[in-house]
C-alpha positions in Angstrom: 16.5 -28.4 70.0 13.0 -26.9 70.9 14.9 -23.5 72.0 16.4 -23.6 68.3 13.3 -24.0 66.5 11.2 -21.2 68.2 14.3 -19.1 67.6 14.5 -19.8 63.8 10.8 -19.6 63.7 10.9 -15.8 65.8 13.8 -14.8 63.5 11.5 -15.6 60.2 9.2 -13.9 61.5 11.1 -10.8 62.7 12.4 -11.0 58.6 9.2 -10.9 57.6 7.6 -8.6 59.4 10.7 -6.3 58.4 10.0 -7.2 54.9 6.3 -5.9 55.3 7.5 -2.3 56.0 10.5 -1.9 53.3 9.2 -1.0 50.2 10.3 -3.5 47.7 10.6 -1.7 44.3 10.4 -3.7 41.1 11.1 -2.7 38.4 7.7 -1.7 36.3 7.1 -1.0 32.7 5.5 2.1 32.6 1.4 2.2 31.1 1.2 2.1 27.4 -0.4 5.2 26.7 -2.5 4.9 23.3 -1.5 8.4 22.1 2.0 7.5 22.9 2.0 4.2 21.0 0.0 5.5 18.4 2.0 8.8 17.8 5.5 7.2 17.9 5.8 6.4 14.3 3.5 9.3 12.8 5.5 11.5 10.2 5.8 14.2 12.9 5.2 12.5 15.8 6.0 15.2 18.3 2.9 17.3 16.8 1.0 14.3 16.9 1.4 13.8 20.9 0.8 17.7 21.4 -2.6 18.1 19.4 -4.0 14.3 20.2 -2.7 14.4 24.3 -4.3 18.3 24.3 -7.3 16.9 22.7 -10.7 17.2 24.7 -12.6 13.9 24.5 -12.2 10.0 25.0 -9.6 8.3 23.1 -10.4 4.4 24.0 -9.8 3.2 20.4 -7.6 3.8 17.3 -10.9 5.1 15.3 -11.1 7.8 18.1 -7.9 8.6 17.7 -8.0 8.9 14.0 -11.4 11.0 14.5 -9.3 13.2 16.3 -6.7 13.5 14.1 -9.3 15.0 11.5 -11.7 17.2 13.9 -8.0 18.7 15.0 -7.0 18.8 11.2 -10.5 20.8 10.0 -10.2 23.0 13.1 -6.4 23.9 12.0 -7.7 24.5 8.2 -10.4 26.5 9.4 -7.6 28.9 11.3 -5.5 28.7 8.0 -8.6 30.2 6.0 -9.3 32.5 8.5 -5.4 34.1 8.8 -5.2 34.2 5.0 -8.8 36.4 4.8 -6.5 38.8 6.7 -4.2 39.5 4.1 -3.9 42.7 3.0 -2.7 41.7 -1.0 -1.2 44.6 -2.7 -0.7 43.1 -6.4 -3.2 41.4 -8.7 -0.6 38.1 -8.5 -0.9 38.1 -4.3 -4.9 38.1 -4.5 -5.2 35.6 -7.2 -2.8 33.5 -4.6 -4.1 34.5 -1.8 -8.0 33.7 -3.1 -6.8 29.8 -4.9 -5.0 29.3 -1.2 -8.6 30.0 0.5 -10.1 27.8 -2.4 -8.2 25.1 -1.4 -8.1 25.1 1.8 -12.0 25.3 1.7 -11.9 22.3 -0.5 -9.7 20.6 1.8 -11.8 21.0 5.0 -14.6 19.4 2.7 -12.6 16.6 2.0 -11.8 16.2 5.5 -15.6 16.5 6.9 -16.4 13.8 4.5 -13.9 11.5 6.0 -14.6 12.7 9.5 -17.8 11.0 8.4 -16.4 8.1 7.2 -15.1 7.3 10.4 -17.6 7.7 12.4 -19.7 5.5 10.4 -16.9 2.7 9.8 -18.0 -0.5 11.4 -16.3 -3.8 11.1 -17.8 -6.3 8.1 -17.4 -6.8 4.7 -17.2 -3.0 3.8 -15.1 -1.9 6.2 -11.7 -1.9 4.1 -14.2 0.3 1.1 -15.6 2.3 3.9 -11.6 3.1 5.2 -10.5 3.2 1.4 -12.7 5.9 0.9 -11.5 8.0 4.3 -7.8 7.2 3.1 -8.4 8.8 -0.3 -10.6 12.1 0.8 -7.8 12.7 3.6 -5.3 12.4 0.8 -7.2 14.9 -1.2 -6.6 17.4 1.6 -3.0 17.0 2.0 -3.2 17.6 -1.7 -5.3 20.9 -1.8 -3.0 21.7 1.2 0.2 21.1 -0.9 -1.4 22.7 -4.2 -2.2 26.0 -2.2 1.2 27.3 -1.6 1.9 26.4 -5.5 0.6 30.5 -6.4 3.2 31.7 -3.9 6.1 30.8 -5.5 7.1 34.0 -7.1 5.2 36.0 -4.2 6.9 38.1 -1.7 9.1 36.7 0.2 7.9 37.6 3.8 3.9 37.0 2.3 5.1 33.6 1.4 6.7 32.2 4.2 4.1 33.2 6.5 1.5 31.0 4.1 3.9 28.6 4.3 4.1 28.8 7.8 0.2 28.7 8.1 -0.5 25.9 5.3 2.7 23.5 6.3 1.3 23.5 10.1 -2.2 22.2 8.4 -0.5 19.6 6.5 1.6 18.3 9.4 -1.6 17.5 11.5 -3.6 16.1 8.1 -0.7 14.2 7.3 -0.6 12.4 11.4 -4.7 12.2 10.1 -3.7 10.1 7.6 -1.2 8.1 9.0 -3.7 7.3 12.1 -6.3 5.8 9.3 -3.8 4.4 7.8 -3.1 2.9 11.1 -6.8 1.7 11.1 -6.3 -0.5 8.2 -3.1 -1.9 9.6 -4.8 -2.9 13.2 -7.3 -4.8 11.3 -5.4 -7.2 9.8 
């Protein structure tokens, strides 16, 4: 009987010892990434995780991720402005265009500092949902002078227009993620 119990008790141990040197995989769920969660139901989520993942800086909350979202957005306008100054118009109708695009797009990245602003100065209390109102609306106003810019092209060349298009609808993708990641804000509160 003794002989049986030290045998059981070497054999556990044997099984044990065994069991320290397998690896035993179980089956994890990966880390929630905040970009990840945060990007999955933007309008263009793709974009979204490219410019936010790429972004240089901390992303510990969903403010700095909305922060983000803008700084990435006026950066993008800012390019816009810059590729459409390169234009070389050749009719009266492609400057006049051309010059309300740069107009707009220059009232758009004002639009878009003051909300930058916005967020970085939102704190939680009784003004917070006026405070976020008020970045809500002024990024709304961008995707709108964003939108109204390519209204001048519309009987422009075709080859001058899409490449506006091109320019202005990769601005308003990013602004539009902006947006949906104060929106977002709002959301996460409640």
């Amino acid at each position: 009987m003794r002989m049986a119990l030290v045998f059981s008790y070497i054999l556990s141990l044997f099984f044990l010892l065994l069991l320290s040197f397998s690896p035993i995989t179980t089956p994890t769920k990966p880390p929630q990434d905040l970009v990840y969660t945060s990007c999955a139901h933007a309008r263009y989520p793709n974009i979204c995780l490219r410019t936010l993942s790429s972004y240089p800086g901390p992303a510990n909350s969903l403010r700095d991720l909305a922060q983000a979202g803008v700084k990435i957005s006026i950066s993008r306008s800012h390019k816009a402005s810059n590729y459409l100054l390169q234009f070389k118009s050749h009719s009266k109708r492609e400057r006049g265009a051309l010059g309300d695009c740069i107009q707009q797009m220059s009232d758009s990245v004002y639009e878009l500092t003051k909300t930058l602003s916005e967020l970085q100065n939102l704190r939680k209390g009784s003004e917070y949902k006026w405070h976020l109102s008020n970045a809500e609306t002024w990024v709304s106003a961008a995707l709108t002078y964003e939108d109204t810019c390519l209204d001048g092209f519309k009987e422009i060349k075709v080859q001058v227009r899409s490449d506006v298009k091109r320019a202005i609808t990769n601005v308003a993708k990013v602004t539009s993620n902006a947006l949906y990641l104060i929106n977002s804000l709002d959301e996460s509160r409640g």
